[in-house]
N, C-alpha and C positions, 0 to 999 in steps of 0.2 A: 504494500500500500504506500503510495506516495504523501508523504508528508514536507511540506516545504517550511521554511525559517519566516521567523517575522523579520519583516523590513528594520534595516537600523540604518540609521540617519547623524551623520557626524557635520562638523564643520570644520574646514581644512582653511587656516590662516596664509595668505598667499605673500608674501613680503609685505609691503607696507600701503600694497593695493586694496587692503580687504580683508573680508571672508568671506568664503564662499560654502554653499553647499551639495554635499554630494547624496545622493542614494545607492547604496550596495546593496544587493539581494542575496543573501549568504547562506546557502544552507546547511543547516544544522547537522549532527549525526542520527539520524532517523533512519530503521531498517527500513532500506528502499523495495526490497523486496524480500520474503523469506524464501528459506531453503524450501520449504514444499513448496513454489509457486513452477520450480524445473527442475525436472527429472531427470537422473540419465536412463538413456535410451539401450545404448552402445558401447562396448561390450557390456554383458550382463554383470554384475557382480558374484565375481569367486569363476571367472570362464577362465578356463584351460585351452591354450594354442598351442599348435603345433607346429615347432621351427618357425614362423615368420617373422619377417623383417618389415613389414607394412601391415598397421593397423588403424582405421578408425576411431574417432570417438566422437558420439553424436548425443547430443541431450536437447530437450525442448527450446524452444523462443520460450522468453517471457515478455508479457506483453510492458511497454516502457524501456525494456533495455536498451540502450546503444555499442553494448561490448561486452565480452565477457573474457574472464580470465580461466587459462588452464592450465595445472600443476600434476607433474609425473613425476614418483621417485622411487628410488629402492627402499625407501624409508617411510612408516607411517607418519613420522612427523616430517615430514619434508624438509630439512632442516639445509638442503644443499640442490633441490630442485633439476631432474637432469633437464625438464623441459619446464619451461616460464613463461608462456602465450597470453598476450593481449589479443583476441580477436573482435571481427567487427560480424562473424558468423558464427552458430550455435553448433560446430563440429571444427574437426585437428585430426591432420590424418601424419601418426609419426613412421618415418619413411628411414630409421634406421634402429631399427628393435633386437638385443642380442635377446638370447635366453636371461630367462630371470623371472623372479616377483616382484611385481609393479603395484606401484599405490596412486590411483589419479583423483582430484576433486576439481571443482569448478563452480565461480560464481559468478552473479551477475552484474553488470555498471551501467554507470550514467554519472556524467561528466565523472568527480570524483568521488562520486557517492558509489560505496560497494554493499551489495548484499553479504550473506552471510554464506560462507561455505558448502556444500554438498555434502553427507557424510561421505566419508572416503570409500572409496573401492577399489576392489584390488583385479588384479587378473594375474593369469601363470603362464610363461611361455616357455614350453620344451625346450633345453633341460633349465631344471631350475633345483637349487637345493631345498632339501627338506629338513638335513638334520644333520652335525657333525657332535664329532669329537677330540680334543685336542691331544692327542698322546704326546707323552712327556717328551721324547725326543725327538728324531729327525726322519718322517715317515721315508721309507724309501719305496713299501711296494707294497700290496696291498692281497690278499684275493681270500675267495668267498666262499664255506661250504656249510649247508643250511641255515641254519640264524645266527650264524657268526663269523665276522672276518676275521682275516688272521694278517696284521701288520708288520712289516718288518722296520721297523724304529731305530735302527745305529746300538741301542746300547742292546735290544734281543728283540724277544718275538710278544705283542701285545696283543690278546683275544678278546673281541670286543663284540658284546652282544649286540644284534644288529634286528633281531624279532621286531622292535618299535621302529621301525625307520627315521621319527622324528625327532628318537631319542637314544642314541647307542652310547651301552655302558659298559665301560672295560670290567673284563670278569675276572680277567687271569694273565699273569707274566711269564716271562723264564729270558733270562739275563743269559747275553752269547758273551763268548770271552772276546770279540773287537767289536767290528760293525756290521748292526743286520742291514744287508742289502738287499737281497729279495728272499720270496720264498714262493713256497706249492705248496700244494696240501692236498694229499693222497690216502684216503682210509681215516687211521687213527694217526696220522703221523705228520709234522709238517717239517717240508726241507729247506733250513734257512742257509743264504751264501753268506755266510759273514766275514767277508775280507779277508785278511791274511791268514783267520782260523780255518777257511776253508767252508764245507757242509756239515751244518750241524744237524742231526735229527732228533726234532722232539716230541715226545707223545702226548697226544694232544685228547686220547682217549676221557679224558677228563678237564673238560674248556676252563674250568675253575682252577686247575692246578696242573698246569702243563710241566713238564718234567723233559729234562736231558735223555736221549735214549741210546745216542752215539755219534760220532764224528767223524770226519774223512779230510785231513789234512789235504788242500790240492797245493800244486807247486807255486802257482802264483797268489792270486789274489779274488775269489770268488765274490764276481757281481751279481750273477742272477743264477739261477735255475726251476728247470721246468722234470717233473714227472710224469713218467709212461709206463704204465705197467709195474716192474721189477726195474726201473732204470731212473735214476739223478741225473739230467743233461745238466752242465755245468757250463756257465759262459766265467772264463777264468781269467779276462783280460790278456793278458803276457803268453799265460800258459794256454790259450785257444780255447776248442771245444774238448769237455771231458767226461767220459761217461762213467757212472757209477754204480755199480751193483748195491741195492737197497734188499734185496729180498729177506736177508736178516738185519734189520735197523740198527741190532747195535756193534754192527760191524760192517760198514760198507768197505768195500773193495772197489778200485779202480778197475775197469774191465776195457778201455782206450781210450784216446786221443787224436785229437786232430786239429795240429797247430796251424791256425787262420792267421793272414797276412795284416791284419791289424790287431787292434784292441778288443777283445771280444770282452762284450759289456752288456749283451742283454740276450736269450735264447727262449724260445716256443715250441712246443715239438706237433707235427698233426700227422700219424698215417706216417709211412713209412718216410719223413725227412723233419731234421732240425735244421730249424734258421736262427740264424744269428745274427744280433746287429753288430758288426764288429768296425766299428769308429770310423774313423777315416777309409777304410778298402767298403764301406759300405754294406749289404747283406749278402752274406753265405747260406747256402742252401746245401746241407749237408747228408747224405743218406745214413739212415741209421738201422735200415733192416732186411734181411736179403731180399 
């Protein structure tokens, strides 16, 4: 509802010509209009997109506005705004959208008189986070077997319940003797690379109290590994690709080698070949089964 100010009437002294007088028409702080008088239209509140980089957003006229403003941020309280629109139309079409959770409102003007806010709405665009956790050290790899991942963190391996998605709660540790670099997780066991100690395996048959179960000194410097079956692929940096017999955990054995022309630093195995990212010579594709 429009409400306008009473006239105020001053007299402005002009040098030693006079006075004179003026009338200003000044208006007051009066809700020019409320939030229920416009709606949003577009997107819905709480809508899920998928990957796009271009979206609308459209809400009612209200009848008297001459402009309206529109506020977009990762932040419910907008506190750093990514978009800040004065417009003279009752839509904003944002034309470079990553993944994320977005929080938009919008209200309505006339000259400098502003309505009141929109309550906030949000929307979700593929991928967007739901929920972390921060483990103590320095995560280096991560991966998943039913409601729990299993992290490789520099100082060992951290199991972190992962059933609540919005809410993951570390269950259980087990401290490697240098740096967890990667890991797998095979059965009841998982195999971390942890640097110069090599392959640790630990049994994880119990996610609350993970236990040492045995180890495989490699010659260099163990970044990553992946499990197949009965076998530790090992990506060893210096020392290349190395494969290790797991079928009794707390004795692994070396069973070969295959020294790659660079830094081997990250390894995957699918079906009869392991690849490896090995640094600078790029990916080797390595056969691993007759």
């Amino acid at each position: 509802m429009k409400r306008w100010s009473q006239l105020i009437k001053f007299c402005i002294l002009i040098g030693l010509l006079g006075t004179g007088c003026t009338k200003i028409e000044e208006p007051l702080e009066p809700e020019l209009f409320t939030p229920e008088s416009f709606l949003p239209m577009s997107p819905q509140n709480g809508a899920i997109f998928f990957f796009v980089s271009t979206i609308s957003f459209d809400w009612s006229d209200v009848s008297g506005a001459t402009k309206y403003q529109i506020q977009i941020d990762s932040n419910p309280d907008f506190p750093h705004p990514i978009i800040d629109q004065v417009l003279s139309t009752s839509s904003y079409t944002w034309n470079d959208m990553s993944g994320g959770t977005y929080y938009w409102q919008v209200r309505a003007g006339n000259g400098y008189v502003w309505s009141a806010w929109i309550d906030v709405q949000v929307i979700y665009n593929i991928p967007f986070e739901v929920g972390y956790y921060d483990t103590p050290g320095l995560a280096n790899s991560v991966t998943v077997l039913d409601s729990y991942a299993y992290v490789a963190d520099w100082d060992g391996l951290r199991v972190i319940d992962i059933s609540t998605p919005s809410s993951p709660t570390e269950v259980g540790y087990c401290d490697t003797p240098v740096c967890a670099h990667g890991v797998a997780v095979s059965g009841s066991y998982a195999y971390v690379a942890d640097g110069l100690s090599g392959l640790w395996v630990i049994d994880i048959s119990t996610p609350s109290s993970p236990t040492e179960a045995g180890y495989y000194d490699t010659p260099y410097y163990a970044y990553d590994v992946a499990v197949s079956g009965s076998y530790a692929y090992m990506a060893d940096c210096d020392g290349g690709f190395r494969v290790i017999d797991v079928s009794t955990p707390s004795s692994p054995t070396e069973m070969g080698y295959y020294y790659t022309p660079g830094y081997a630093w990250g390894v995957t195995v699918s079906g009869s070949y392991a690849y490896v990212a090995d640094c600078d010579a790029g990916l080797r594709v390595i056969r691993i089964k007759p």
